[in-house]
PDB file of N, CA, C and O in Angstrom:
ATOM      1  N   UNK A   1      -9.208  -0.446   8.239  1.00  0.00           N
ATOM      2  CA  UNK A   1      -8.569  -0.010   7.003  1.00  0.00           C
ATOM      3  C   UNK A   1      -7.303  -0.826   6.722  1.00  0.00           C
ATOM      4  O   UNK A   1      -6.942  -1.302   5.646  1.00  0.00           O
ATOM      5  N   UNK A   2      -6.604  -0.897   8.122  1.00  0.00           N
ATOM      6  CA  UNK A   2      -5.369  -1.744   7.635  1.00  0.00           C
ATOM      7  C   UNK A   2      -5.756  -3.234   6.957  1.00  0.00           C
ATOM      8  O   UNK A   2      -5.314  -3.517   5.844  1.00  0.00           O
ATOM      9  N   UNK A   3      -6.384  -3.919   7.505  1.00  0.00           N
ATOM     10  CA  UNK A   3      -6.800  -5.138   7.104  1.00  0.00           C
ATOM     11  C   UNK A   3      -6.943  -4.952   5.784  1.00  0.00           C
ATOM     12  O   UNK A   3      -6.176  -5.669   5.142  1.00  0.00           O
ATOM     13  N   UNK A   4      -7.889  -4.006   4.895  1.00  0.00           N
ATOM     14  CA  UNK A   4      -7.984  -4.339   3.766  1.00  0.00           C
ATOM     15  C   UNK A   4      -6.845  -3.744   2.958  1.00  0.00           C
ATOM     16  O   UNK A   4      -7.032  -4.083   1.790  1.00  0.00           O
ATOM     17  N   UNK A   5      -5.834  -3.065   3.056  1.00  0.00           N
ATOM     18  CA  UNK A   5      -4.768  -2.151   2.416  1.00  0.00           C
ATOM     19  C   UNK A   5      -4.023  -3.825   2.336  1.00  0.00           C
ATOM     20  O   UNK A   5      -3.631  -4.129   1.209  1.00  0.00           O
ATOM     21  N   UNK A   6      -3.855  -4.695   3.244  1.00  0.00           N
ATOM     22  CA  UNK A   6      -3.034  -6.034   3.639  1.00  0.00           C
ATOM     23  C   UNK A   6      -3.817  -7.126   2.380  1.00  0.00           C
ATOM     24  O   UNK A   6      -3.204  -7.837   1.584  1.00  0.00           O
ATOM     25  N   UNK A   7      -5.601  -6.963   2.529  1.00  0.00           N
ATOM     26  CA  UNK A   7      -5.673  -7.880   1.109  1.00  0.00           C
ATOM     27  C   UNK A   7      -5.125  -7.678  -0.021  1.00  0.00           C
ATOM     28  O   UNK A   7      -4.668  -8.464  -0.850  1.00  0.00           O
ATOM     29  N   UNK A   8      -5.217  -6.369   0.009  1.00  0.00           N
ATOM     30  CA  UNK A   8      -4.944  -5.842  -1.289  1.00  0.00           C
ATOM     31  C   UNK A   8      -3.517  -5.670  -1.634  1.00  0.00           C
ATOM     32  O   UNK A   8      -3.080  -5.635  -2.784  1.00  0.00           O
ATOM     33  N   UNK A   9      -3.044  -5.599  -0.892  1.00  0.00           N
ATOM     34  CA  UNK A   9      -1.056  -5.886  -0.795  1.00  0.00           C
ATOM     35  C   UNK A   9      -1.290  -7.241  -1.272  1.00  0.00           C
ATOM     36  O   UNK A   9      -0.942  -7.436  -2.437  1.00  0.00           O
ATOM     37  N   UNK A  10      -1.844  -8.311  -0.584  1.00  0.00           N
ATOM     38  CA  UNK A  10      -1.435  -9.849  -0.904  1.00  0.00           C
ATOM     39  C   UNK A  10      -1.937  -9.934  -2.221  1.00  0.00           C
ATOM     40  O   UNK A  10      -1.164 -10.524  -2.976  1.00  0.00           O
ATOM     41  N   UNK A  11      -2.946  -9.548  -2.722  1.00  0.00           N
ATOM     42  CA  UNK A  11      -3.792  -9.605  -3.818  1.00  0.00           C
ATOM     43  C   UNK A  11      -2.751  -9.724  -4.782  1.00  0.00           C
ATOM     44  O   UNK A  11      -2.313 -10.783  -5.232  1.00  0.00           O
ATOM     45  N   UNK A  12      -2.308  -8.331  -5.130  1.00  0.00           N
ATOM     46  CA  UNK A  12      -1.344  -7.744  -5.971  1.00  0.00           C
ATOM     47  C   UNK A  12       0.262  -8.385  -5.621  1.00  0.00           C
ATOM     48  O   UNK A  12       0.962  -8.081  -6.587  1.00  0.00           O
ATOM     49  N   UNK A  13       0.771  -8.862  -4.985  1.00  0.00           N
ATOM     50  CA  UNK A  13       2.339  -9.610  -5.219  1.00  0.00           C
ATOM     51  C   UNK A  13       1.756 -10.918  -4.480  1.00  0.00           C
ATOM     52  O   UNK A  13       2.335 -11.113  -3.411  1.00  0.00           O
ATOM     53  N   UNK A  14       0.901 -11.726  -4.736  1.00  0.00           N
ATOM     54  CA  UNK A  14       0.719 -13.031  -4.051  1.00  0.00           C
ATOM     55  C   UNK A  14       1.725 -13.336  -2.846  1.00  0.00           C
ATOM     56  O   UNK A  14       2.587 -14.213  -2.811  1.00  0.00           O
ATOM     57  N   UNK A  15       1.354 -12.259  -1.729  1.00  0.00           N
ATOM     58  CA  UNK A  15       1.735 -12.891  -0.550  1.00  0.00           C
ATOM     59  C   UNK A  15       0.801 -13.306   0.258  1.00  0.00           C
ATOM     60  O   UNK A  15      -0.373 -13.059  -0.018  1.00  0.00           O
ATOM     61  N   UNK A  16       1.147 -14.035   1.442  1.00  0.00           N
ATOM     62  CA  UNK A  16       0.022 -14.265   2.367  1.00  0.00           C
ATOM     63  C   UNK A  16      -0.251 -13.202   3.439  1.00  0.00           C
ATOM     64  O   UNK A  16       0.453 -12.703   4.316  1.00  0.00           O
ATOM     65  N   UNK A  17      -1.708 -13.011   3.000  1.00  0.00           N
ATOM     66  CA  UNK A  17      -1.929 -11.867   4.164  1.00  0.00           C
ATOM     67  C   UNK A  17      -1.880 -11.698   5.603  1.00  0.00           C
ATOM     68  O   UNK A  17      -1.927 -10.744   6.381  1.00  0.00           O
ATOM     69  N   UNK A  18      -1.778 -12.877   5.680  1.00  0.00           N
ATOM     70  CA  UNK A  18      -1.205 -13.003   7.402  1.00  0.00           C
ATOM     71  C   UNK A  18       0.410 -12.896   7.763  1.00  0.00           C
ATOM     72  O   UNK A  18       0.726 -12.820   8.950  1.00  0.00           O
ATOM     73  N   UNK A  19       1.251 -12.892   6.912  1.00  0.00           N
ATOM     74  CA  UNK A  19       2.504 -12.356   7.120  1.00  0.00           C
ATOM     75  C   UNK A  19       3.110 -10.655   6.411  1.00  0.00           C
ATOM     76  O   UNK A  19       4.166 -10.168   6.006  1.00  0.00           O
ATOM     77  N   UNK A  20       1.730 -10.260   6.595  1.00  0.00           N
ATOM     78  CA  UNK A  20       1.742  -8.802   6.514  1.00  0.00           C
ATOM     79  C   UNK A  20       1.568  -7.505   7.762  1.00  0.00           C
ATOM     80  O   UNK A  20       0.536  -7.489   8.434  1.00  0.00           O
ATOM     81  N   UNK A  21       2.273  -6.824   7.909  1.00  0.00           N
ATOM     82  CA  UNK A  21       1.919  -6.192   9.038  1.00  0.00           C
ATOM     83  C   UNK A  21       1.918  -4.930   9.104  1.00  0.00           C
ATOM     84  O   UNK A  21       1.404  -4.916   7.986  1.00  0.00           O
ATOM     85  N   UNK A  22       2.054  -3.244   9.492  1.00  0.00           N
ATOM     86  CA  UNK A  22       2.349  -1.893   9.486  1.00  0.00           C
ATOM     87  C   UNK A  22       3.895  -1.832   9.046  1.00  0.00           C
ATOM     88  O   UNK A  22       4.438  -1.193   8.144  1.00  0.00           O
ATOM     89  N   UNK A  23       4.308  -2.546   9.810  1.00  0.00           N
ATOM     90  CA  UNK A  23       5.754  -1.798   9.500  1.00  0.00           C
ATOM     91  C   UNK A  23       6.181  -3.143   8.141  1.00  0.00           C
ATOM     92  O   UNK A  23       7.372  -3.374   8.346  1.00  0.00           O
ATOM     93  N   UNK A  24       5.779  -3.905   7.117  1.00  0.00           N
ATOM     94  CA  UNK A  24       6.298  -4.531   6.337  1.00  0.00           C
ATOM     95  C   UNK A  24       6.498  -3.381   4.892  1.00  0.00           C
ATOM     96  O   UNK A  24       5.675  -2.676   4.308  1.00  0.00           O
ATOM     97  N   UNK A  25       8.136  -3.625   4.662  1.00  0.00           N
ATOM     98  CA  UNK A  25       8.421  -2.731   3.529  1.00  0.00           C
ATOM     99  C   UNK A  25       8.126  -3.572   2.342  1.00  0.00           C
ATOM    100  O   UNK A  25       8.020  -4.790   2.197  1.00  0.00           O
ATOM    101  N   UNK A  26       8.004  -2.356   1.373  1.00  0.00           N
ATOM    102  CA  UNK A  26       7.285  -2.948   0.357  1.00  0.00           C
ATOM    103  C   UNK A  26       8.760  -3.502  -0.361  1.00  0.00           C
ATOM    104  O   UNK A  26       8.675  -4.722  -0.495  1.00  0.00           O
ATOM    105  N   UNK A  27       9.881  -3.056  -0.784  1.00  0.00           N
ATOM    106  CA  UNK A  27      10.642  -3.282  -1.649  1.00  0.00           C
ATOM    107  C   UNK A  27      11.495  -4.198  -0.499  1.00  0.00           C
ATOM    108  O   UNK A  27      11.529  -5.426  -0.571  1.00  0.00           O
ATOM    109  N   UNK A  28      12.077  -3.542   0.412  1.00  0.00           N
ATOM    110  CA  UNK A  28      12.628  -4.283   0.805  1.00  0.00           C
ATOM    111  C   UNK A  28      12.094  -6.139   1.671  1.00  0.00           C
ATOM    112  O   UNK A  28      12.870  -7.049   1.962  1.00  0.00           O
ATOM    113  N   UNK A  29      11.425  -6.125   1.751  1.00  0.00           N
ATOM    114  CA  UNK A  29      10.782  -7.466   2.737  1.00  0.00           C
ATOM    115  C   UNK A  29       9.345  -7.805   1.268  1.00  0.00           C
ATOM    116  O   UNK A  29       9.365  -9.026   1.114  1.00  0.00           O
ATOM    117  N   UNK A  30       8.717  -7.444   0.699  1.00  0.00           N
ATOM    118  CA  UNK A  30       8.273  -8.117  -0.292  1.00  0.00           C
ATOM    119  C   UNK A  30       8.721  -8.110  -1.759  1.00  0.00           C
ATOM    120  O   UNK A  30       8.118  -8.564  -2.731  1.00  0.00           O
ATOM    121  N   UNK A  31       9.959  -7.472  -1.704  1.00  0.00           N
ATOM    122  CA  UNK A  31      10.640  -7.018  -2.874  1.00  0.00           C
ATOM    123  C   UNK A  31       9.530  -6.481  -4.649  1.00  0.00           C
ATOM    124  O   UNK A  31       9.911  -6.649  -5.808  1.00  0.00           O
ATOM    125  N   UNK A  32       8.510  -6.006  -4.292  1.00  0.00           N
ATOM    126  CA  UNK A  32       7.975  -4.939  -5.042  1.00  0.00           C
ATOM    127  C   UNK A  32       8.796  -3.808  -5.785  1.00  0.00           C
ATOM    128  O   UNK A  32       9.218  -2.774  -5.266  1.00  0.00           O
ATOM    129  N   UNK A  33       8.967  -4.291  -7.378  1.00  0.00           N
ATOM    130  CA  UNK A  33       9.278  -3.193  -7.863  1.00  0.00           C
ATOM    131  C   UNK A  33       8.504  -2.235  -8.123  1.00  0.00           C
ATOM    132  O   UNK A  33       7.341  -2.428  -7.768  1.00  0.00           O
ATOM    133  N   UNK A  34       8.812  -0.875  -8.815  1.00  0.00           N
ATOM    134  CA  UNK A  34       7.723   0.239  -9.520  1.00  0.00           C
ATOM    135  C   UNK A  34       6.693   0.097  -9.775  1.00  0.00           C
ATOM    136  O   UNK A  34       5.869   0.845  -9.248  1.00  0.00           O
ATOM    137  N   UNK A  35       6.187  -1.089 -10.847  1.00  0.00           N
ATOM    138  CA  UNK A  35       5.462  -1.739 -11.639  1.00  0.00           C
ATOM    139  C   UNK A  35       4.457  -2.125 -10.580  1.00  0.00           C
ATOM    140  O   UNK A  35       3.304  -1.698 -10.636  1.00  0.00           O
ATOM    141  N   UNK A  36       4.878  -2.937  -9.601  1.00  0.00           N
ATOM    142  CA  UNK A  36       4.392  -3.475  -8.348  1.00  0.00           C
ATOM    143  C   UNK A  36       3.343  -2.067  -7.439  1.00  0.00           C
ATOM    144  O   UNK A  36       2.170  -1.696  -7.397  1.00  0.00           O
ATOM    145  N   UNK A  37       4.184  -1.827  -7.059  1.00  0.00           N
ATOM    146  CA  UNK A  37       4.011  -0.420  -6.058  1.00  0.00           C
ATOM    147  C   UNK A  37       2.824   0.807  -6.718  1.00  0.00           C
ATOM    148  O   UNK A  37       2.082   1.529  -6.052  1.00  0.00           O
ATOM    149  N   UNK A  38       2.975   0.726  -8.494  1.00  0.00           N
ATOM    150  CA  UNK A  38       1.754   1.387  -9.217  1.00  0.00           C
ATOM    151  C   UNK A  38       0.613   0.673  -9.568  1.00  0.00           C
ATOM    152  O   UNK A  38      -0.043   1.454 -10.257  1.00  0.00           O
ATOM    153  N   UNK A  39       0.149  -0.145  -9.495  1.00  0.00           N
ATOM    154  CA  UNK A  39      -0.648  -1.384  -9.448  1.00  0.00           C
ATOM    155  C   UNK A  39      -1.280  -1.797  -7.806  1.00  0.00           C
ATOM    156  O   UNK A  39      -2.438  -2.137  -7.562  1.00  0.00           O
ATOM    157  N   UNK A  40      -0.452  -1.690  -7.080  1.00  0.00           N
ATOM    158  CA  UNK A  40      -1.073  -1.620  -5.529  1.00  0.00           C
ATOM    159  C   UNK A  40      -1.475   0.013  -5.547  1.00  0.00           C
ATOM    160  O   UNK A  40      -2.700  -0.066  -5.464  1.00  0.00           O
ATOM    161  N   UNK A  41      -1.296   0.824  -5.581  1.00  0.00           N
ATOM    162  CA  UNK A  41      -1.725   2.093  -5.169  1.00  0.00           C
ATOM    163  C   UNK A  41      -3.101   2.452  -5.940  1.00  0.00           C
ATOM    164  O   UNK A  41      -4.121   2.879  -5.398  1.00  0.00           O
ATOM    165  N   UNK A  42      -2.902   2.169  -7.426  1.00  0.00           N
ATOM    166  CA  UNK A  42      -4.189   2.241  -8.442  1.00  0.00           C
ATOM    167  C   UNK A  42      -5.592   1.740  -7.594  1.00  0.00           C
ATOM    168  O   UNK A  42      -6.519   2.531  -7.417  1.00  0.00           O
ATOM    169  N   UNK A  43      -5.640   0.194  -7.042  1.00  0.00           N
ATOM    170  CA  UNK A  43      -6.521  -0.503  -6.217  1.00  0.00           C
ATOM    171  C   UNK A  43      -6.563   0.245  -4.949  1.00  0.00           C
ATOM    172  O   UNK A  43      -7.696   0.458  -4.517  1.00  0.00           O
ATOM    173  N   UNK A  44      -5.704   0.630  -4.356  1.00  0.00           N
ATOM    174  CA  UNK A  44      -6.051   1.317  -3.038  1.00  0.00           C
ATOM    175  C   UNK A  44      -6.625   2.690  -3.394  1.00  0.00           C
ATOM    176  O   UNK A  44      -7.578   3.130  -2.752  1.00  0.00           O
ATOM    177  N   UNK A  45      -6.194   3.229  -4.181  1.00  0.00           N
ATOM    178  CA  UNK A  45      -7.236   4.629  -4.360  1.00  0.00           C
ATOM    179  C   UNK A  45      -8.516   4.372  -4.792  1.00  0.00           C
ATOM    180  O   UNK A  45      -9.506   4.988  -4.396  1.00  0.00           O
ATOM    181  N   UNK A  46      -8.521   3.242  -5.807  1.00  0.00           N
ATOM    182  CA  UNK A  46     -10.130   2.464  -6.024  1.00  0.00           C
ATOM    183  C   UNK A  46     -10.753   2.723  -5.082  1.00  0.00           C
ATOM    184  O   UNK A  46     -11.682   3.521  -4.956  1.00  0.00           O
ATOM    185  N   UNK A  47     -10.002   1.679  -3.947  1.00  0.00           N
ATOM    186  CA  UNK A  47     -10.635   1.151  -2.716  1.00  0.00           C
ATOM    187  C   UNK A  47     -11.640   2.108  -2.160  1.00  0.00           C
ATOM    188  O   UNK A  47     -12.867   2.016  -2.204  1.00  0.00           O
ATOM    189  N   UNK A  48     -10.590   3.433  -1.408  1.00  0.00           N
ATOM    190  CA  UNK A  48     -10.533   4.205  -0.623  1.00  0.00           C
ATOM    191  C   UNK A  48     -10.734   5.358  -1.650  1.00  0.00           C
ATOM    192  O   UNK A  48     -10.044   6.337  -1.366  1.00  0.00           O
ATOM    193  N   UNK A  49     -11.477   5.498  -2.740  1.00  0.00           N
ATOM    194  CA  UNK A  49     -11.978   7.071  -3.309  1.00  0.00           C
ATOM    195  C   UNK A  49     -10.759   7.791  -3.024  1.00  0.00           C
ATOM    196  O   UNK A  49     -10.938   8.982  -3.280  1.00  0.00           O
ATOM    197  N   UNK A  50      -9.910   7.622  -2.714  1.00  0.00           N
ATOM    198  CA  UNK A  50      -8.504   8.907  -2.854  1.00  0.00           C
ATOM    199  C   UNK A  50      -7.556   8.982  -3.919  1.00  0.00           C
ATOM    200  O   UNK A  50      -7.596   8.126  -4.803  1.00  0.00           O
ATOM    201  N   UNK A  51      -6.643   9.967  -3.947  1.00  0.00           N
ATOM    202  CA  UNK A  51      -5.960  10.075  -5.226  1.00  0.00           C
ATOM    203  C   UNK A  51      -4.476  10.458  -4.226  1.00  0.00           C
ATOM    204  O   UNK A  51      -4.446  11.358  -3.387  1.00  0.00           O
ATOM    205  N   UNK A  52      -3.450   9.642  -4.526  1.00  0.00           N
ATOM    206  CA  UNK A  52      -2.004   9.541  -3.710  1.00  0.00           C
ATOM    207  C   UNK A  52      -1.419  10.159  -4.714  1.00  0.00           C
ATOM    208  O   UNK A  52      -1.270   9.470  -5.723  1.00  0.00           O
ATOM    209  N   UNK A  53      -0.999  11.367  -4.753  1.00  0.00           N
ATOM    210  CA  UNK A  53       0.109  11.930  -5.305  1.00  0.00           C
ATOM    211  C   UNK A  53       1.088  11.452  -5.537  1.00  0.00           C
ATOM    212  O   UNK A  53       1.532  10.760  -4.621  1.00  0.00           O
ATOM    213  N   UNK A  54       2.108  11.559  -7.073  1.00  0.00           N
ATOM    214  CA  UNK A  54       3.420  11.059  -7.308  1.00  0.00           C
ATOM    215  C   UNK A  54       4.374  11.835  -6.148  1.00  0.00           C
ATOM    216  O   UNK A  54       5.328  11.266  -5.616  1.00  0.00           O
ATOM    217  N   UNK A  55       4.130  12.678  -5.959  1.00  0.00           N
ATOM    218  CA  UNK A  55       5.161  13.397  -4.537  1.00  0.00           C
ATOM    219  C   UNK A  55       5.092  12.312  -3.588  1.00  0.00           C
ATOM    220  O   UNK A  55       6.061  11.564  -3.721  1.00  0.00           O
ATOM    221  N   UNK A  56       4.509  12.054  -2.924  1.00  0.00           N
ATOM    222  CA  UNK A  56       3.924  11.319  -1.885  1.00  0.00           C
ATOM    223  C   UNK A  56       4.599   9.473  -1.563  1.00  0.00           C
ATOM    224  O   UNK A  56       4.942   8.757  -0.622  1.00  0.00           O
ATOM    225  N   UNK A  57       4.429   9.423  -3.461  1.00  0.00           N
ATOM    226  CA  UNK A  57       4.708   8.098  -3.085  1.00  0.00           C
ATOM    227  C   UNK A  57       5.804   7.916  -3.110  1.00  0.00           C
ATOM    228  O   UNK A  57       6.073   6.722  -3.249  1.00  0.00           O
ATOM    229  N   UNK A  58       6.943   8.802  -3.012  1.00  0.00           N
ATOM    230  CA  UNK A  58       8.575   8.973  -3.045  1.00  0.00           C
ATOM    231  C   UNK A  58       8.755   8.480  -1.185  1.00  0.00           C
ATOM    232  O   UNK A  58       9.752   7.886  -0.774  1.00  0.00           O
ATOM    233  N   UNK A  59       7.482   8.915  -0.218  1.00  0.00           N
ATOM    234  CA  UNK A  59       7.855   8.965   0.959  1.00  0.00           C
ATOM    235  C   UNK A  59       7.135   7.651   1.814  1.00  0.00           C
ATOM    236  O   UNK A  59       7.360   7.478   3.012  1.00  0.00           O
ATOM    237  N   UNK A  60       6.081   6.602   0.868  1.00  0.00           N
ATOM    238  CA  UNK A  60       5.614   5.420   1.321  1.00  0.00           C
ATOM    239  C   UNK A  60       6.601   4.459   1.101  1.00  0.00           C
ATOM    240  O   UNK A  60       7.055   4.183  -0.009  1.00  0.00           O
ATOM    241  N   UNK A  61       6.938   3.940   2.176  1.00  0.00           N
ATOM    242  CA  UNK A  61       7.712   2.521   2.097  1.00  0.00           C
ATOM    243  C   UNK A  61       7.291   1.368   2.832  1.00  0.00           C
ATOM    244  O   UNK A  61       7.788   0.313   2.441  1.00  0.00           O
ATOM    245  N   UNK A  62       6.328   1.289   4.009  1.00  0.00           N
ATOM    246  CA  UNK A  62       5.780  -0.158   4.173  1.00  0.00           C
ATOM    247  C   UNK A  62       3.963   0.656   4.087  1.00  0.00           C
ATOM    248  O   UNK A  62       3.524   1.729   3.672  1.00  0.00           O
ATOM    249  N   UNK A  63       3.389  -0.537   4.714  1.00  0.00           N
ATOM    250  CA  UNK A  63       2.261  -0.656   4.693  1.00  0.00           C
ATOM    251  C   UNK A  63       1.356   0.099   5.818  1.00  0.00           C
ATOM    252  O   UNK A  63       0.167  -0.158   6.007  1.00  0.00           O
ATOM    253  N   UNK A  64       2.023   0.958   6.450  1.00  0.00           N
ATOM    254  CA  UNK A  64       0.976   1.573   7.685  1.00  0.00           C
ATOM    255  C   UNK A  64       1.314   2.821   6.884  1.00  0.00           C
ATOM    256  O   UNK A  64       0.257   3.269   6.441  1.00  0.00           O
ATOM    257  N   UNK A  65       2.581   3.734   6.431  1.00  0.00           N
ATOM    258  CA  UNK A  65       2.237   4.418   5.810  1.00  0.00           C
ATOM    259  C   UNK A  65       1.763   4.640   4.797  1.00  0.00           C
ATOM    260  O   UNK A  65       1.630   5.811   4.439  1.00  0.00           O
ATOM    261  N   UNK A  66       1.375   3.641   4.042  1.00  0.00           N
ATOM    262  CA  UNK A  66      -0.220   3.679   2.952  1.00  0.00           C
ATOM    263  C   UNK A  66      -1.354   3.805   3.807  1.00  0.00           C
ATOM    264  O   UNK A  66      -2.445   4.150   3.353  1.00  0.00           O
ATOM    265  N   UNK A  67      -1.236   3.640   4.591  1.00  0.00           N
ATOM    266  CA  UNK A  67      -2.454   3.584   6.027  1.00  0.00           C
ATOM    267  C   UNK A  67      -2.271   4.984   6.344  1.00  0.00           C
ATOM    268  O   UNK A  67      -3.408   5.407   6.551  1.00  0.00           O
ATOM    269  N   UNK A  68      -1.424   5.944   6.494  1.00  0.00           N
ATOM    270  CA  UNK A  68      -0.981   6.635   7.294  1.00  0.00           C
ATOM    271  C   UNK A  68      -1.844   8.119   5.892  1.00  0.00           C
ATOM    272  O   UNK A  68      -2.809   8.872   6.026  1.00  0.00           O
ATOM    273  N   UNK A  69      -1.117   7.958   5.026  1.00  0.00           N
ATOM    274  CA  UNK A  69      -1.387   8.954   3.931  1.00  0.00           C
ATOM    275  C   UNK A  69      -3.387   8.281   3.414  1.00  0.00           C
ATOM    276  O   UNK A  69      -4.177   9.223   3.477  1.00  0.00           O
ATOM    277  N   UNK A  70      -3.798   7.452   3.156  1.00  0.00           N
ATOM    278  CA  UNK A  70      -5.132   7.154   2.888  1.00  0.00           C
ATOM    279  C   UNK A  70      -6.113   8.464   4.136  1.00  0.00           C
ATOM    280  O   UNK A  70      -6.858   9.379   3.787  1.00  0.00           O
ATOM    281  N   UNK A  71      -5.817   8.159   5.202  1.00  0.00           N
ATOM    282  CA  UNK A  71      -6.459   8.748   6.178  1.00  0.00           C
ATOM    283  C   UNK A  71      -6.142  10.065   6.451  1.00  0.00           C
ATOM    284  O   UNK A  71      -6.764  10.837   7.182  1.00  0.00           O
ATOM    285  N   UNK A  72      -5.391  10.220   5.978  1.00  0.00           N
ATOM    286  CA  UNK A  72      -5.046  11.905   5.566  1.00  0.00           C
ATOM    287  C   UNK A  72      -6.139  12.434   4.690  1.00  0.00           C
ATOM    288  O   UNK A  72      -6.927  13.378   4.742  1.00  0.00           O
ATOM    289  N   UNK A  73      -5.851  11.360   3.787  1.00  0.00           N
ATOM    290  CA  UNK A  73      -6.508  12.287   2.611  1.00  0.00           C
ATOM    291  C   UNK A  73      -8.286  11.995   3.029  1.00  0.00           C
ATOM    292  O   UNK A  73      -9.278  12.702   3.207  1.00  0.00           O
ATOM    293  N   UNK A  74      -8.067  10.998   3.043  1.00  0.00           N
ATOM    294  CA  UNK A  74      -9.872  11.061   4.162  1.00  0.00           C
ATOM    295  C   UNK A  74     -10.688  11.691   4.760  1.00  0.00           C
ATOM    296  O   UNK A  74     -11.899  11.547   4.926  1.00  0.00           O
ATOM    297  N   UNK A  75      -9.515  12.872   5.295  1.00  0.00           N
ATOM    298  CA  UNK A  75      -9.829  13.390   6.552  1.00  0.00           C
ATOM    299  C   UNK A  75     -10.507  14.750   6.233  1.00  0.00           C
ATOM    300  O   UNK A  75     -10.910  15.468   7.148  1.00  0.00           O
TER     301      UNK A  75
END
């Protein structure tokens, strides 16, 4: 799962997916604004059939906890 949450991070702010990791913050270390951050989540709920609550995304800041909440809701 992580692997593809990481394409799809690079996808959406053209980074390279190999300098992506769990603990990379989104605003701070790829500097993702709002705009950014609603546009990656849209594709990851695609992805992954889930629906991430606006509550929720007050408490995602790198990339394992998009990992962390997907598999929640999975579950």
């Amino acid at each position: 799962m992580m692997e593809r949450i990481k394409e799809i991070v690079a996808d959406s702010l053209g980074v390279d997916v190999d300098s992506l990791t769990a603990e990379t913050r989104f605003k701070e270390d790829l500097e993702a604004d709002s705009l950014d951050l609603f546009e990656m989540v849209m594709a990851i709920e695609e992805e992954f059939d889930v629906k991430i609550e606006t509550e929720e995304l007050e408490n995602i800041k790198t990339l394992g906890d998009i990992e962390k909440e997907v598999e929640k809701l999975q579950a």
